[in-house]
Legacy VTK file of the C-alpha trace (Angstrom):
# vtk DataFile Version 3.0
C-alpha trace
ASCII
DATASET POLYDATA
POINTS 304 float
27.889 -52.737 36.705
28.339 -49.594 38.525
32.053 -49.227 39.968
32.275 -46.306 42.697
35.694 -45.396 44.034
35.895 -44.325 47.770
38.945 -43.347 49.653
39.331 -46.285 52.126
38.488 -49.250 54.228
36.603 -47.139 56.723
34.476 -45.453 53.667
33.326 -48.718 52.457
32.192 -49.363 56.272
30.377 -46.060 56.175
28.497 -46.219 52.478
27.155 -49.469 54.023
24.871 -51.150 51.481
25.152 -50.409 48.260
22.488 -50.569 45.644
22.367 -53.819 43.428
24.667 -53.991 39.933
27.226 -51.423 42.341
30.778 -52.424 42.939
32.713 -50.222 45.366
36.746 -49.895 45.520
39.011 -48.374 47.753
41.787 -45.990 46.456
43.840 -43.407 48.659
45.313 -42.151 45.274
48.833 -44.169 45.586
50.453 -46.021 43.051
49.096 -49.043 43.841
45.777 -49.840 41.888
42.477 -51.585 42.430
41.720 -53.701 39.418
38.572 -52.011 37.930
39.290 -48.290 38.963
39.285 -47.485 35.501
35.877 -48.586 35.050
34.690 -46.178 37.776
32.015 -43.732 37.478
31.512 -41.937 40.591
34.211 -41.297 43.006
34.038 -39.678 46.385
37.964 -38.169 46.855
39.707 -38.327 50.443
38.295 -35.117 52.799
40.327 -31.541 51.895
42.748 -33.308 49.810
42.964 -32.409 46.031
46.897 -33.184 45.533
47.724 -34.909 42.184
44.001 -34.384 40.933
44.937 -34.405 37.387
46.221 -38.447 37.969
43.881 -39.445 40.114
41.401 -38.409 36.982
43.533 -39.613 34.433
43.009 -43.187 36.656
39.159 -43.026 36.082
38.291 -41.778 32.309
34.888 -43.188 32.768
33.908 -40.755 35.448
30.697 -39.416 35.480
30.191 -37.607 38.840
32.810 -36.211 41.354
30.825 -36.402 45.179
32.777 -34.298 47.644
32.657 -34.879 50.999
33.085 -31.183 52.263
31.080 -28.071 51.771
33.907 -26.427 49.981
35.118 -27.109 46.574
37.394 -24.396 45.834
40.451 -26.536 45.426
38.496 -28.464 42.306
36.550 -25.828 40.874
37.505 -25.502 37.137
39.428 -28.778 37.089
37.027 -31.436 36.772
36.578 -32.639 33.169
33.842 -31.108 30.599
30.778 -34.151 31.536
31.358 -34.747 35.217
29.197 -33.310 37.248
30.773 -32.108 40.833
28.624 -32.397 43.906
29.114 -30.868 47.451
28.449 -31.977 50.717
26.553 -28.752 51.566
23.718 -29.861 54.234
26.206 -32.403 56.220
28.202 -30.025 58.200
25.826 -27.239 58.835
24.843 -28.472 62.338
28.331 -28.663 63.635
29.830 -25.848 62.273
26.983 -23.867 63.449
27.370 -25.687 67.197
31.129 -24.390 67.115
29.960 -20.990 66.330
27.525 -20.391 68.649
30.413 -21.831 71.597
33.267 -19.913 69.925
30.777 -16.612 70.957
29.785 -18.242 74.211
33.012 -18.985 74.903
34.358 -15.411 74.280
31.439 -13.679 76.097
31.832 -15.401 79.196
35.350 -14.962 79.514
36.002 -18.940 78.755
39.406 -18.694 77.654
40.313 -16.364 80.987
38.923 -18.967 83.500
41.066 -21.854 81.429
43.958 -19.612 82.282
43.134 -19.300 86.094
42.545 -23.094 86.255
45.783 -23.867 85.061
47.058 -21.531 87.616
44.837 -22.465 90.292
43.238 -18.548 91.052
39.317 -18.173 91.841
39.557 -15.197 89.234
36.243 -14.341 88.698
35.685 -11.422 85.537
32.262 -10.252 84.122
30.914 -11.440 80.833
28.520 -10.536 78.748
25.162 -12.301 76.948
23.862 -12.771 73.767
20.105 -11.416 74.539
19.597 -8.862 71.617
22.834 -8.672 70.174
22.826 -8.118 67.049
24.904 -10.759 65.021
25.581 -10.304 61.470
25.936 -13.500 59.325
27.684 -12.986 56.151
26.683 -16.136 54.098
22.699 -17.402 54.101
23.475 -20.898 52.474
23.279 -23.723 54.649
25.180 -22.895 57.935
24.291 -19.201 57.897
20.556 -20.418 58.413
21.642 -22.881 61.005
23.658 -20.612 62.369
20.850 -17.591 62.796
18.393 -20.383 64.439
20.498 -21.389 66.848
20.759 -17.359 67.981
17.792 -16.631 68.147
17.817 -19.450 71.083
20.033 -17.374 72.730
17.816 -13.817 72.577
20.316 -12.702 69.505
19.054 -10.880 66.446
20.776 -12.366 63.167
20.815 -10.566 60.294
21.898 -12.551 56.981
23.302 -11.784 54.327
24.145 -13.014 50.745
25.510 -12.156 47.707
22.238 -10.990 46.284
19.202 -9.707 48.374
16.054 -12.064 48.874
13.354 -12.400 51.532
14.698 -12.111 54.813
18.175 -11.747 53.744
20.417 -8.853 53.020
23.076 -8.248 49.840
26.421 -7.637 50.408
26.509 -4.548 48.976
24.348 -3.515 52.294
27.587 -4.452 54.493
28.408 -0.527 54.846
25.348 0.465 56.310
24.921 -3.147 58.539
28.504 -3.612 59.892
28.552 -0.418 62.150
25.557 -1.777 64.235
26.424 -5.312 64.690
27.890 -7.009 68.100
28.963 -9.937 66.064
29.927 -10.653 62.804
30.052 -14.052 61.590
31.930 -15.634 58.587
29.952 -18.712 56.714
30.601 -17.145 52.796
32.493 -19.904 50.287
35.722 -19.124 49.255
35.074 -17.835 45.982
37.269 -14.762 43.435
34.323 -12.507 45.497
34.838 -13.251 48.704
38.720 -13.867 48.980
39.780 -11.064 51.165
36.190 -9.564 51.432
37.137 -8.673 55.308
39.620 -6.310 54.574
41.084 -3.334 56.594
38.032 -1.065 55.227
35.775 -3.832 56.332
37.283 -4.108 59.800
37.031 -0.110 60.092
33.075 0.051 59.731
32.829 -2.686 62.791
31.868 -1.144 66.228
34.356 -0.411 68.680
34.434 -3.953 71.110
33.006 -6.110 68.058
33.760 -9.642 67.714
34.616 -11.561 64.075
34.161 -15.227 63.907
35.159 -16.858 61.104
34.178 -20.383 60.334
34.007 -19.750 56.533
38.216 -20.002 55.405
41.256 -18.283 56.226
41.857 -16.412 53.056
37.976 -14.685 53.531
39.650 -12.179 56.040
43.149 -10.197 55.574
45.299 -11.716 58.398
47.759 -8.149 58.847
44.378 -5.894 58.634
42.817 -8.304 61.502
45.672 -8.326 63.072
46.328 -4.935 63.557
42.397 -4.080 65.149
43.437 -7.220 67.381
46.627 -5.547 68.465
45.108 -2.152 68.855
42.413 -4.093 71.297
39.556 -2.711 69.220
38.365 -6.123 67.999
38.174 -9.374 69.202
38.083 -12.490 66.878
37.547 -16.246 67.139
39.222 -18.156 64.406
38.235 -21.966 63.178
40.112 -21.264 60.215
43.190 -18.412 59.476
45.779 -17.508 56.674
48.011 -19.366 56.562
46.825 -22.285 57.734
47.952 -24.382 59.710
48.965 -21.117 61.746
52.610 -21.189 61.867
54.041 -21.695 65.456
55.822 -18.078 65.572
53.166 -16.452 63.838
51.624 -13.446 65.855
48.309 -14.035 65.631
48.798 -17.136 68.501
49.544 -14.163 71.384
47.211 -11.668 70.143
45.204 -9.741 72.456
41.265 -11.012 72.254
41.434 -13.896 69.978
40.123 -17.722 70.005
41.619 -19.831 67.687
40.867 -23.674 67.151
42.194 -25.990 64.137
40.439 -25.933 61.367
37.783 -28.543 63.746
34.459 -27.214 62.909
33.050 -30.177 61.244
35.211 -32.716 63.258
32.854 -34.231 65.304
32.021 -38.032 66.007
28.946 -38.574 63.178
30.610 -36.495 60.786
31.547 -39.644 58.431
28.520 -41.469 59.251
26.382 -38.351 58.078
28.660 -37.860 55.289
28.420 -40.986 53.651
24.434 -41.118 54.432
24.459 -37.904 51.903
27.070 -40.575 49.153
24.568 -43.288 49.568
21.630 -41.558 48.899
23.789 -39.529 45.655
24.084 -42.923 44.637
21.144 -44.190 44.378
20.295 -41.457 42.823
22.424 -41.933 40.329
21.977 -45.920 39.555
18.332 -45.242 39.222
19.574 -42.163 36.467
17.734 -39.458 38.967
19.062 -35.916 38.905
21.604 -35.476 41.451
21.350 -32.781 44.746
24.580 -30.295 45.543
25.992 -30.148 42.013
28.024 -27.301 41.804
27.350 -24.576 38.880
28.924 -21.897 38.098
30.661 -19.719 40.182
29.370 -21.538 43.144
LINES 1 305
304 0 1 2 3 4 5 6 7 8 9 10 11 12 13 14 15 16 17 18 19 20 21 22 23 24 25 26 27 28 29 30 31 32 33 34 35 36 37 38 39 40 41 42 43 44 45 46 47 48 49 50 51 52 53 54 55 56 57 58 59 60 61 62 63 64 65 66 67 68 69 70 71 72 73 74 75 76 77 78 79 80 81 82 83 84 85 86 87 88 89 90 91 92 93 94 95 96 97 98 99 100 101 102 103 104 105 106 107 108 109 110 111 112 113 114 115 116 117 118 119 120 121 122 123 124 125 126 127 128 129 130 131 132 133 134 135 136 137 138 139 140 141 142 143 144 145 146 147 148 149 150 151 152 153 154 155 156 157 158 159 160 161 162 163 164 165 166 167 168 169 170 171 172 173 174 175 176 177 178 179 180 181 182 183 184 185 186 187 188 189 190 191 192 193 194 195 196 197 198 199 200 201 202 203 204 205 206 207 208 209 210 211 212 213 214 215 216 217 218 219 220 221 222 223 224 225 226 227 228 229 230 231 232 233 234 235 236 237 238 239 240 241 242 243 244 245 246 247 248 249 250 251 252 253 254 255 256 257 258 259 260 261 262 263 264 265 266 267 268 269 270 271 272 273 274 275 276 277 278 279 280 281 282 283 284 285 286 287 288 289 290 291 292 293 294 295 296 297 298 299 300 301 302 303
């Protein structure tokens, strides 16, 4: 028998049916135990939420694989005992997130957030915007959403440019970013959080953009240097639109809320409708995978 943990009621709903020899449990991580939790072997944790980590594996010391249900897997990396094998959710979100980044330019080309205003205040307050047609939009991260992300431009008449960590066809290194951020209309933000790319954007970074640029950020909060951002934002060089920030949530007196030329939304890039349905498509097929002793997709190595 096969004992898989999930977080909740609603999980087990999703997973759906369940290969045969498979018993599933539902565990939020409270005090309160089901009966054979210590006999489980692979255990998809709550969404963004690695509190107490070290219990809730203490609680399972028969665990064999770790299935996330988010791209990112910074707040486990390192901590997941020697023989579990850690697996991302990288192909689940990419749609979405890519969907929010292509409005969040939209958006903040056409002058969105200015015609909200005059709504609210009732004034036919019409401003010019501006298109995407051969813009050139840099995308710093080619996994998953940065190649979403670059074909839904080039619906739009943009010109992505991606870029990775190391060069391959078709995509850029990072080392290039010098020589590529001075010519780019946008720049967008897909990179992991990783020792790299903490803090990549950084006042230098910021410097080499053109004048009018725009920064969108979908990747997380602690990529970009919040004062350094802040501080082209106040100067009404640069314009940003934010999914995620540092610190995050924002803080309600924080100045980034009233900066000049800047879109923020909460952290709700992957929160649409068929996000758990897709989600826990990606756990079903991991686990039969994994009953049937199958090498598993998204397992995180190394650095990541």
């Amino acid at each position: 028998m096969t004992v898989v943990c999930v977080p909740d009621a609603e999980a087990v709903h999703l997973l759906g049916e369940v290969p045969e020899g498979v018993e599933v449990v539902a565990w939020n991580g409270e005090a309160d135990k089901p009966a054979r939790l210590g006999e489980t072997t692979f255990w998809v944790p709550q969404v963004e939420d690695s509190s107490d980590l070290e219990h809730k594996l203490a609680s399972m010391p028969h665990l064999e694989v770790m299935q996330l249900l988010s791209a990112g897997v910074e707040d486990v990396l390192g901590q997941t005992p020697d023989g579990v094998a850690l697996c991302d959710a990288r192909g689940v979100h990419g749609g979405p997130v890519a969907d929010l980044v292509l409005t969040l330019i939209l958006a903040t080309y056409r002058q969105v957030p200015h015609f909200v205003r005059s709504q609210e205040q009732r004034q036919w307050d019409n401003v010019q915007g501006d298109d995407l047609e051969d813009k050139v939009v840099l995308v710093v991260g080619a996994g998953d959403l940065g190649e979403k992300t670059a074909r839904r431009l080039e619906g739009f008449g943009a010109v992505p440019v991606l870029v990775a960590h190391s060069a391959r066809d078709g995509v850029h290194a990072t080392s290039e970013l010098p020589d590529l951020l001075p010519d780019a209309d946008v720049v967008v933000l897909t990179v992991p959080l990783t020792p790299d790319t903490e803090g990549m954007v950084d006042a230098e970074f910021l410097a080499s953009m053109k004048d009018g640029a725009l920064l969108v950020n979908v990747a997380r909060g602690k990529v970009v240097h919040t004062d350094a951002l802040l501080a082209e934002l106040m100067s009404e060089r640069l314009r940003a639109a934010l999914d995620v920030v540092e610190p995050e949530p924002l803080p309600e007196d924080h100045p980034l809320w009233s900066a000049p030329g800047v879109l923020i939304t909460p952290h709700a890039a992957g929160s649409v409708k068929r996000s758990g349905e897709r989600a826990y498509a990606l756990v079903r097929a991991q686990l039969e995978r994994f009953v049937k002793g199958e090498e598993l997709e998204n397992v995180v190595t190394g650095a990541y």
